[in-house]
C-alpha positions in Angstrom: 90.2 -43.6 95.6 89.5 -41.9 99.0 87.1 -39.0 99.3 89.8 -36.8 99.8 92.0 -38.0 97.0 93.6 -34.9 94.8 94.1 -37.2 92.2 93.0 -35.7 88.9 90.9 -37.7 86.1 91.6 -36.8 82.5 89.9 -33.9 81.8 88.0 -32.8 78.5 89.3 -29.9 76.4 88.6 -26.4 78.0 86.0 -25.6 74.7 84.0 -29.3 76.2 84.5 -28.4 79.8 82.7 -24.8 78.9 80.2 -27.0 76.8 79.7 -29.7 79.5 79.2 -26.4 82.3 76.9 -24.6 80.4 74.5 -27.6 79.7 75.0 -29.6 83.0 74.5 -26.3 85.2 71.3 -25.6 83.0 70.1 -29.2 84.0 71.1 -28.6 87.3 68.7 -25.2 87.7 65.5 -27.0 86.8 64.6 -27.6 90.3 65.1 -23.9 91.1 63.9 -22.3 88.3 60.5 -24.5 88.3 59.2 -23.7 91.7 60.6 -20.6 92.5 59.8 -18.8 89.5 56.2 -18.8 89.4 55.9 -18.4 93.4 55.5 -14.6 92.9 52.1 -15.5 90.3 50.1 -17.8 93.0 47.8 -14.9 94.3 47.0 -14.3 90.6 46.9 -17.9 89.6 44.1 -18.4 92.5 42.0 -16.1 91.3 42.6 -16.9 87.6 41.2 -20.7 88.4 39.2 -20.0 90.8 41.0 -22.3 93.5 41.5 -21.6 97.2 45.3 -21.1 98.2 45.5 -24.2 100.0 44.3 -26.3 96.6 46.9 -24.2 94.8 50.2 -25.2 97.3 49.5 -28.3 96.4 50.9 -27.7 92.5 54.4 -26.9 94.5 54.2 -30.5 96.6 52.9 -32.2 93.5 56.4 -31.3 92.4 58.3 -31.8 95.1 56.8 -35.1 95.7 57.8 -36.1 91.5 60.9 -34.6 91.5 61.6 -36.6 94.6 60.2 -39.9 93.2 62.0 -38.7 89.7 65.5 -38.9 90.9 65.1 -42.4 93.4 63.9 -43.5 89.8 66.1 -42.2 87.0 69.0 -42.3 88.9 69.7 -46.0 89.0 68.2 -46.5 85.6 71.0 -44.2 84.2 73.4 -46.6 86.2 71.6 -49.4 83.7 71.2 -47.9 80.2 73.8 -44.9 80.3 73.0 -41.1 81.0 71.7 -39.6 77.3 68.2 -41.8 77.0 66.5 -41.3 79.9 68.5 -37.8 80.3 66.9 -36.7 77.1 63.5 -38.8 77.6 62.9 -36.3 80.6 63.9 -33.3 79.1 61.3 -34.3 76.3 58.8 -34.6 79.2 59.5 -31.8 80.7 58.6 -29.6 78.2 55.6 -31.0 76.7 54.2 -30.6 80.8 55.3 -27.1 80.6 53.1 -26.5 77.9 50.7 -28.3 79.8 50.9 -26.2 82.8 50.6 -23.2 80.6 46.9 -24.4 79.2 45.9 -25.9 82.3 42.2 -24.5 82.6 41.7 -26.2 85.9 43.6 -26.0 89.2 43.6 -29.9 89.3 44.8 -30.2 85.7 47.5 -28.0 86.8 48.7 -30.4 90.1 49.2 -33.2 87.4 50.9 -31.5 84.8 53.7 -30.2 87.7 53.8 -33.8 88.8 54.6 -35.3 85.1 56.9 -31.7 84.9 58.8 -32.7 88.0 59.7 -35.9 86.6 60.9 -34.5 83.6 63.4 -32.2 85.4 64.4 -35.1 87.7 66.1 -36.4 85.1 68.2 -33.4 84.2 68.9 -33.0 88.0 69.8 -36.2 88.9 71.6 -37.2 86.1 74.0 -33.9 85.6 75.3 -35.2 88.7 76.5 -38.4 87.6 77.5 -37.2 84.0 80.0 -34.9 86.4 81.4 -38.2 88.3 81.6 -39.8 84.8 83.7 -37.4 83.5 85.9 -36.4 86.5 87.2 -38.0 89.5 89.1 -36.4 92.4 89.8 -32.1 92.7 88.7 -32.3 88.7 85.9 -33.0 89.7 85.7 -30.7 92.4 87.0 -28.1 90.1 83.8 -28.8 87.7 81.2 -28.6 90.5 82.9 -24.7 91.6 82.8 -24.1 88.1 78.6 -25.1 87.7 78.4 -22.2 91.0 78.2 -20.2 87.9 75.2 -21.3 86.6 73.2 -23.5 89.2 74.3 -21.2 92.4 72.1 -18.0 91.0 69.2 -20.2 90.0 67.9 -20.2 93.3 68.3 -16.8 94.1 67.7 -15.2 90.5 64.6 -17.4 89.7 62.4 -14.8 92.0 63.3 -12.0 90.5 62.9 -13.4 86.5 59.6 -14.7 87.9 58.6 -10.9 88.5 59.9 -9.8 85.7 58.1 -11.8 83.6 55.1 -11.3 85.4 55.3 -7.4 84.4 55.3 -8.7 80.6 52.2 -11.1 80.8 50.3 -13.3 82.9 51.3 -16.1 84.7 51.1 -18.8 82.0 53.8 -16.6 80.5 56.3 -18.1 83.4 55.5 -21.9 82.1 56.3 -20.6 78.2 59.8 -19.4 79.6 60.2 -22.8 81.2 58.9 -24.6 78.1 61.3 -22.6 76.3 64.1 -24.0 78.6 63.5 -27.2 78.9 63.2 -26.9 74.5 66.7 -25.4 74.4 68.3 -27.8 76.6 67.0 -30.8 75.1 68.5 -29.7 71.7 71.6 -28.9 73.4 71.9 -31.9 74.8 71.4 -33.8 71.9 73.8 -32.7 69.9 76.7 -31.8 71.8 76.5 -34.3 75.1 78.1 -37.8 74.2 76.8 -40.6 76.1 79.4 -40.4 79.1 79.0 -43.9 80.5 80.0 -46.5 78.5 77.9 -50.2 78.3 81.2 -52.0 80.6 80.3 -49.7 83.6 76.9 -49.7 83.8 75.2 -51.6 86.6 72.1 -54.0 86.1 68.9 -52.4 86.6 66.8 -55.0 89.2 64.9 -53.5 92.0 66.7 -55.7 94.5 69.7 -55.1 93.0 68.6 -51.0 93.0 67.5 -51.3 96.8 70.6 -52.8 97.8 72.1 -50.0 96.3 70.6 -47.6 98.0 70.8 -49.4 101.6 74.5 -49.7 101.0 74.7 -45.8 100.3 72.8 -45.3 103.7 75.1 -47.6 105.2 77.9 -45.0 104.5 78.6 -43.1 107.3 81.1 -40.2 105.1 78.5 -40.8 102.1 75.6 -39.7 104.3 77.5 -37.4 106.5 78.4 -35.3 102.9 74.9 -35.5 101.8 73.3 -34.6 104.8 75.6 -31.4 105.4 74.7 -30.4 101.7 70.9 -31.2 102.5 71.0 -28.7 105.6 72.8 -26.0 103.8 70.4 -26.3 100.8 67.4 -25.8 103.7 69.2 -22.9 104.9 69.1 -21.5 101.4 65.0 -22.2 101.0 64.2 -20.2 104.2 66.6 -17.0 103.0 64.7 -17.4 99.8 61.5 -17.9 101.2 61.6 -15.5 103.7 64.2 -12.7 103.3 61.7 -10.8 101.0 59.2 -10.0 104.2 62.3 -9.6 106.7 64.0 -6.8 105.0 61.2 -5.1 103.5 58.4 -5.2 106.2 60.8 -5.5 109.6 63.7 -3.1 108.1 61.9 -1.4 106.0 64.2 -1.6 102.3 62.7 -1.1 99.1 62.0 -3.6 96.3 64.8 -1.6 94.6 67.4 -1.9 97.4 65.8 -5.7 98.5 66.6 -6.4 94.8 70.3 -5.4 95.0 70.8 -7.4 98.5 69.2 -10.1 97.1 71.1 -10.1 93.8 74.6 -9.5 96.0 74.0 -12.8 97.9 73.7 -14.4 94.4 77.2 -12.9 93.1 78.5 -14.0 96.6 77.5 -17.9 96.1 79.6 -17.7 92.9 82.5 -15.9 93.7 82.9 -18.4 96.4 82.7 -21.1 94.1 85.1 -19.8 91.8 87.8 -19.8 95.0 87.0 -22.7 95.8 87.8 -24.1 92.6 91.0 -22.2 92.7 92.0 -23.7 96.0 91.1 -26.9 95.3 94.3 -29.2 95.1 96.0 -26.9 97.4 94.0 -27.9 100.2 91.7 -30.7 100.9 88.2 -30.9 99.6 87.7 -32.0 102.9 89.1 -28.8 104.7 88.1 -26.6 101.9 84.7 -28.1 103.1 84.9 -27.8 107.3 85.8 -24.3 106.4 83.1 -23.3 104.1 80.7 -25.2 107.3 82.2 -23.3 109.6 81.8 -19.9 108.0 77.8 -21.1 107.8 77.6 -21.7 111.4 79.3 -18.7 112.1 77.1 -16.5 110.1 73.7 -18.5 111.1 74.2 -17.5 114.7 75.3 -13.7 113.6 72.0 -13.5 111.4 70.2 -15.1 114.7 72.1 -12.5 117.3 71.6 -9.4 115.1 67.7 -10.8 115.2 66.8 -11.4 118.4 69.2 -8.2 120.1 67.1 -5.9 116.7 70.4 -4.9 115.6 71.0 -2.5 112.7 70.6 -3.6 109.4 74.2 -3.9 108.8 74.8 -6.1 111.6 71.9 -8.4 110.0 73.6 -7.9 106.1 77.4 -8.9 107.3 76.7 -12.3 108.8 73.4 -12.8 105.8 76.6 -12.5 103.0 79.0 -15.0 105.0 75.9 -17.2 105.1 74.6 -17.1 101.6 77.9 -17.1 99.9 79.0 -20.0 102.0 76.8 -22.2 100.1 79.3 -21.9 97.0 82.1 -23.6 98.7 80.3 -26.2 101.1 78.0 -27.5 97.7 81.0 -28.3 95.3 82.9 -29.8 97.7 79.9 -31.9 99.6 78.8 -33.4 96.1 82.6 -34.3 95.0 83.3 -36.0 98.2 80.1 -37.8 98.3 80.2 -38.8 95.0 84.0 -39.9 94.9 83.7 -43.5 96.5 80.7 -44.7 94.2 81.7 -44.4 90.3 79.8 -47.4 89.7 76.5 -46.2 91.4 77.1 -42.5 90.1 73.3 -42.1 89.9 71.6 -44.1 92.2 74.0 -41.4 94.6 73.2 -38.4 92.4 69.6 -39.2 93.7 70.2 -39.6 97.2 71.7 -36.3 97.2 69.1 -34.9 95.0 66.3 -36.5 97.2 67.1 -35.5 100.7 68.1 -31.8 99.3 64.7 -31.1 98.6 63.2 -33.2 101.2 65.3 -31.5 104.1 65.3 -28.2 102.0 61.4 -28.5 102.2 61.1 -28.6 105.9 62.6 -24.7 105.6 59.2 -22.6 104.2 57.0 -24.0 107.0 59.4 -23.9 109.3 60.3 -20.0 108.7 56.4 -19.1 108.2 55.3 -20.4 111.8 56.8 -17.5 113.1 54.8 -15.3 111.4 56.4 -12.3 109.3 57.2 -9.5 111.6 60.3 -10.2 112.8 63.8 -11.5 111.9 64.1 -14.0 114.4 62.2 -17.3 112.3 64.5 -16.8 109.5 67.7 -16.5 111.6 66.7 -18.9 113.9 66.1 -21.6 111.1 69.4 -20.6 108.9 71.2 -20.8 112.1 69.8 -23.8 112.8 70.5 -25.5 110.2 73.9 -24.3 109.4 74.9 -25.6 112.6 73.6 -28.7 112.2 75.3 -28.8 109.2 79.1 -28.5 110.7 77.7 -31.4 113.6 76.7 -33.4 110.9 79.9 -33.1 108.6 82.1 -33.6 112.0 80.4 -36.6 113.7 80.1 -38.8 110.4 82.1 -38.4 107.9 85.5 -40.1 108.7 89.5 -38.5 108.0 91.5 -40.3 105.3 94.9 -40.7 105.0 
């Protein structure tokens, strides 16, 4: 099957697809939900153990760095001994290191319990992904990824705000209760309405050489890495709105939390109403065009975000190009997974953590990148989204290949 292929795999029954959407987009809003929900509690956490701020960033690497290591890991091992063990394993893990995190008297406690966390929700990140090419192949399974935008596509954006909220209510080991509480739920959900999707024929051995090769054949791949890459860049574009919008439209144009809140939260809706028409257009045209389009609309809106910036443009002029932007993400993520997933059925997770992997590895870059600009002006963020989205379209056009 080619990466563009509009051939449809038998799909579940509508009540399973709901099912499968609902728990795969949970799993798929660990990453999300764990590090930017409790981003609003670090100047209370500092003082609470008595750490300096730099000793406290390090509990957000110490999960980058595991939930990085977590997928490279779990990926290929789900390729070995099908999805549900080491799916429900890490889910298990996850939440006992939630409640970890939660008692953590120490800052240093703390970094290791968001290590062992990440590596929980590695596993329901990773392997969500690969459950979804198990299931579907061609613009079903493009379909299925529009259809998580409903769930996974407000994570990052909404995960702020619950953090605050929550913050309100109690202190900040109340935001690791709420993610104990999630990762409890979708453990149980997971066990007793996701079959095991991969059955023992199509699974692959699980030997390190045999894993490395794996992964140096996936790098190999010119349209594999070209698709992962474009959704890497888009993803980094998303960390520096997240990271930085909050300062930019507050403290250099001067909204409210009230009226930041509604921007914010009409970004959000944006990323899934354009996954939803994305999923409706899918089979008419191309995941591949559907993708260059949903690129190009990034690109386009970067270098609006960066114009209205630098030329201190009304707000407006900032907002328009900020939607087309944001909401971009919900067409160029479904489309970037399906096609990079649709040539590697048999290596379903060892991809799943490629994509995974350099996602939060390029998405990482974003936060420092933004903050070396400093916080009184628009032009950091807007030059970094703009960036970024354009390398995104360069990317996507230089190495992924036509098919017939």
């Amino acid at each position: 099957m080619t990466a563009t292929a509009s051939t449809t795999a038998t799909a579940p029954a509508a009540p399973k697809t709901l099912r499968y959407a609902l728990i795969l987009g949970g799993l798929s809003a660990f990453a999300p939900l764990s590090i930017d929900m409790y981003l609003p509690a670090l100047p209370r956490m500092a003082d609470d153990l008595h750490s300096a701020d730099a000793t406290l960033q390090l509990t957000l690497t110490a999960f980058i760095v595991g939930l990085a290591v977590g997928q490279l890991v779990l990926g290929p091992i789900s390729d070995a001994v099908g999805r549900r063990k080491p799916l429900l394993a890490g889910l298990a893990v996850y939440a006992v290191s939630s409640v970890l995190c939660a008692v953590s008297p120490s800052v240093e406690l703390l970094i290791a319990a968001r290590m062992l966390e990440a590596l929980g929700a590695a596993a329901g990140i990773v392997i969500a992904r690969a459950i979804v090419r198990d299931l579907y192949s061609g613009t079903a399974m493009t379909k299925f990824f529009s259809m998580l935008m409903l769930v996974s596509g407000l994570a990052p954006i909404l995960a702020p705000v619950l953090g605050g909220q929550v913050l309100r209510l109690t202190s900040w080991r109340g935001v690791f209760v709420v993610l104990t509480v999630f990762g409890a739920l979708l453990l149980l959900a997971t066990a007793l309405a996701l079959p095991e999707p991969l059955p023992p024929e199509r699974r692959s051995p699980n030997r390190l050489g045999a894993t490395l090769r794996t992964y140096g054949r996936l790098l190999a791949d010119r349209s594999f890495l070209g698709y992962a890459l474009a959704g890497g860049l888009m993803f980094a574009g998303l960390f520096a709105y997240v990271s930085a919008s909050s300062f930019v439209l507050q403290e250099v144009y001067g909204l409210s939390p009230q009226d930041f809140s509604l921007v914010f939260g009409g970004n959000g809706i944006g990323i899934v109403l354009a996954g939803q028409l994305n999923g409706r257009l899918v089979g008419r045209f191309a995941e591949r065009t559907l993708l260059a389009v949903g690129l190009t609309a990034s690109a386009v809106g970067g270098l609006g975000v960066l114009a209205a910036a630098v030329f201190s443009l009304p707000l407006v002029a900032l907002l328009v190009p900020l939607v087309l932007l944001v909401s971009s993400i919900g067409m160029v993520m479904p489309n970037a997974s399906s096609l990079a997933l649709a040539e590697h059925p048999h290596s379903a997770g060892a991809a799943s953590a490629l994509l995974g992997v350099l996602q939060f590895v390029i998405g990482g870059l974003a936060t420092p990148l933004v903050s070396i600009g400093g916080a009184s002006s628009a032009v950091p963020m807007g030059t970094v989204m703009a960036c970024f989205a354009v390398a995104a379209l360069v990317i996507f056009r230089t190495l992924t290949r036509r098919t017939a």
